[in-house]
C-alpha positions as CSV (number, residue, x, y, z in Angstrom):
1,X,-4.3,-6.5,-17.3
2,X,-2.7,-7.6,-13.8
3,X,-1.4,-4.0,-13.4
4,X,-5.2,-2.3,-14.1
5,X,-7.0,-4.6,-11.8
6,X,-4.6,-3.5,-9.1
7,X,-5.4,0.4,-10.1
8,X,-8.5,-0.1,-10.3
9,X,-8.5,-1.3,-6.7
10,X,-6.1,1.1,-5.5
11,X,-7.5,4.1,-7.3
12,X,-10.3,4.2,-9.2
13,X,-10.3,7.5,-10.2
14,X,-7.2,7.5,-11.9
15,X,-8.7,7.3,-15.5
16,X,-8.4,8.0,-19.0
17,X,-10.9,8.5,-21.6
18,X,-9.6,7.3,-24.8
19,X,-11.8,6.9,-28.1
20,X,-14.7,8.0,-26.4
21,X,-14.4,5.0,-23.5
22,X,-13.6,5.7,-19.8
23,X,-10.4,3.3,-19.1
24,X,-8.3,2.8,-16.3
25,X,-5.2,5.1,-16.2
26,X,-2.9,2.5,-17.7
27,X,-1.8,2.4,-21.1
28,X,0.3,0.0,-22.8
29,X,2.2,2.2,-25.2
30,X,2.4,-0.6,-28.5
31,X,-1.5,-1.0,-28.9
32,X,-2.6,2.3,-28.9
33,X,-2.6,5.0,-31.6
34,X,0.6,7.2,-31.3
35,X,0.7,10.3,-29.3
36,X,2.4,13.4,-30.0
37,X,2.8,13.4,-26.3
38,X,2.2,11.1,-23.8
39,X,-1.0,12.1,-21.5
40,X,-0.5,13.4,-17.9
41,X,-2.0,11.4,-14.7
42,X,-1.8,7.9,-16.5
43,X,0.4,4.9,-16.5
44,X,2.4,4.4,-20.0
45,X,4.0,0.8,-20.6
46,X,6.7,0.5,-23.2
47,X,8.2,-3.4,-23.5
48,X,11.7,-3.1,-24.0
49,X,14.8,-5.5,-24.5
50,X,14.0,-9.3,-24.4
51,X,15.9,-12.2,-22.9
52,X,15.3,-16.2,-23.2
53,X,17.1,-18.8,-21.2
54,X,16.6,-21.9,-23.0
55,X,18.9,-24.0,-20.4
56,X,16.0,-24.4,-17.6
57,X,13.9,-27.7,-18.3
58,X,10.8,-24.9,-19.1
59,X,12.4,-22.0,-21.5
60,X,12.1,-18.6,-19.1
61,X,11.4,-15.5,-20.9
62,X,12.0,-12.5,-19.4
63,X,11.6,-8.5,-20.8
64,X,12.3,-5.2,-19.6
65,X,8.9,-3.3,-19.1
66,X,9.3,0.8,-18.8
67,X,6.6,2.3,-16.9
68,X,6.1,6.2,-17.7
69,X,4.5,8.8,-15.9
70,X,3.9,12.4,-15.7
71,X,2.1,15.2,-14.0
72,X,1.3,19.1,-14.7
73,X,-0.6,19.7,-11.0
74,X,-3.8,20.5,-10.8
75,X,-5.4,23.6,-12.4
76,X,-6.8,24.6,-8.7
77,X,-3.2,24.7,-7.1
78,X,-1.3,26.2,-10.1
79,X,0.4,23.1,-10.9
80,X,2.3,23.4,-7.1
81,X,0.9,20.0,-6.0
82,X,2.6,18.4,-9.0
83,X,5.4,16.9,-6.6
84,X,2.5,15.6,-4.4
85,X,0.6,13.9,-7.6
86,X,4.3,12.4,-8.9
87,X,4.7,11.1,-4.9
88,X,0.9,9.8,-5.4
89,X,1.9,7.9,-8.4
90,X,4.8,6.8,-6.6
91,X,3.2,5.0,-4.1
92,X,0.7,3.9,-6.6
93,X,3.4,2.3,-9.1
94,X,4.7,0.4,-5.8
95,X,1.0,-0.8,-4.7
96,X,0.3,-2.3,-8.1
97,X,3.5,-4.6,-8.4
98,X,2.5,-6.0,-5.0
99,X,2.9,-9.2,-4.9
100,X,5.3,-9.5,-7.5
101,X,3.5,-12.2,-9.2
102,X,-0.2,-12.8,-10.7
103,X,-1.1,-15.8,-12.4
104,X,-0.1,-16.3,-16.5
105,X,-3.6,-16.0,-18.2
106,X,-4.0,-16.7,-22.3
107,X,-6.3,-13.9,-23.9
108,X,-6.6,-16.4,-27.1
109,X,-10.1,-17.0,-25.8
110,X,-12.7,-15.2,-24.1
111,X,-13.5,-15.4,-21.3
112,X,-9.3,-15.6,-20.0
113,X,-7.9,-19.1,-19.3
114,X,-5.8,-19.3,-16.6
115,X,-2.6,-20.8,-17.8
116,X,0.0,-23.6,-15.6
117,X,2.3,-20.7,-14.2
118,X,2.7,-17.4,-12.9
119,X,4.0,-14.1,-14.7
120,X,6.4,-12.4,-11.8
121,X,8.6,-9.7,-11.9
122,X,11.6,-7.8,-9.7
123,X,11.8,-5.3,-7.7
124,X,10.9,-1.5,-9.5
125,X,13.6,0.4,-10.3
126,X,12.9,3.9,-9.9
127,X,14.4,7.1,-12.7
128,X,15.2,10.2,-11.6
129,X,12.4,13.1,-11.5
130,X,12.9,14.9,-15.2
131,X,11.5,18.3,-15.1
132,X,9.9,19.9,-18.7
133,X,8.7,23.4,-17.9
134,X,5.4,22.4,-16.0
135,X,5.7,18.6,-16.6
136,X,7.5,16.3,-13.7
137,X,7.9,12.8,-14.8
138,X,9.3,9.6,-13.7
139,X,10.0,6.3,-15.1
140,X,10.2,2.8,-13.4
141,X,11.7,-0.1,-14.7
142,X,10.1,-3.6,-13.9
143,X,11.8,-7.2,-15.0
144,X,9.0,-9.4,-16.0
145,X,9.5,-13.2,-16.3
146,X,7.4,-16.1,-17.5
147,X,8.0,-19.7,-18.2
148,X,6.9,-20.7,-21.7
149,X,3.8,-22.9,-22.0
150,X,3.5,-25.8,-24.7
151,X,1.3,-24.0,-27.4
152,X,2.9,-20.2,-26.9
């Protein structure tokens, strides 16, 4: 939720309609319906490996978060401003993890409570470009941490 507030304020137009809803261009890939391929010109999060260190006197969790992203170009150029868009989402990517913290909030009730600590992450880990025929895409890896609360 952290990341689409950021994009929302860095780039408002970067949008997806899904199920008939306008939604900011971020997608976390585990609670949406399956694609048969990921959508151009949004944000995909896929959690990954998980880690706990129990040793602290709070217990500090801390998972690998994937962030995928692709681009054809625009229709208007002939897809040759696709390695302008990917540079784009680049610098968009880096803008949104900026500060590299934002306070822990529980979504148990509505509206958010704001929780005793912060979720904070390294720095992004950039992938290599991957070319598909007219697709560029990129992945960046994030380390997200957070300190378990009593009741989590």
């Amino acid at each position: 939720m952290a990341l689409r507030t950021q994009l929302v304020a860095i780039n408002p137009d970067r949008t997806i309609l899904l199920r008939g809803a306008v939604r900011p261009g971020i997608l976390v890939e585990e609670a949406e319906a399956p694609f048969p391929q990921l959508p151009d010109d949004v944000y995909t999060l896929r959690w990954l490996s998980l880690g706990v260190d129990v040793d602290l006197a709070s217990t500090l969790v801390a998972q690998e978060c994937e962030v995928l992203y692709s681009t054809c170009g625009t229709q208007s150029f002939g897809g040759l401003d696709r390695g302008r868009l990917l540079s784009a989402m680049d610098e968009e990517i880096t803008s949104m993890l900026q500060p590299f913290c934002t306070p822990k909030l529980s979504y148990v009730v509505s509206p958010p409570a704001t929780m005793l600590t912060q979720v904070f992450w390294d720095e992004q880990v950039f992938g290599p470009i991957v070319t598909q025929r007219d697709r560029i895409s990129r992945v960046v890896k994030v380390l997200v941490y957070s300190y378990q609360e009593q009741g989590e």
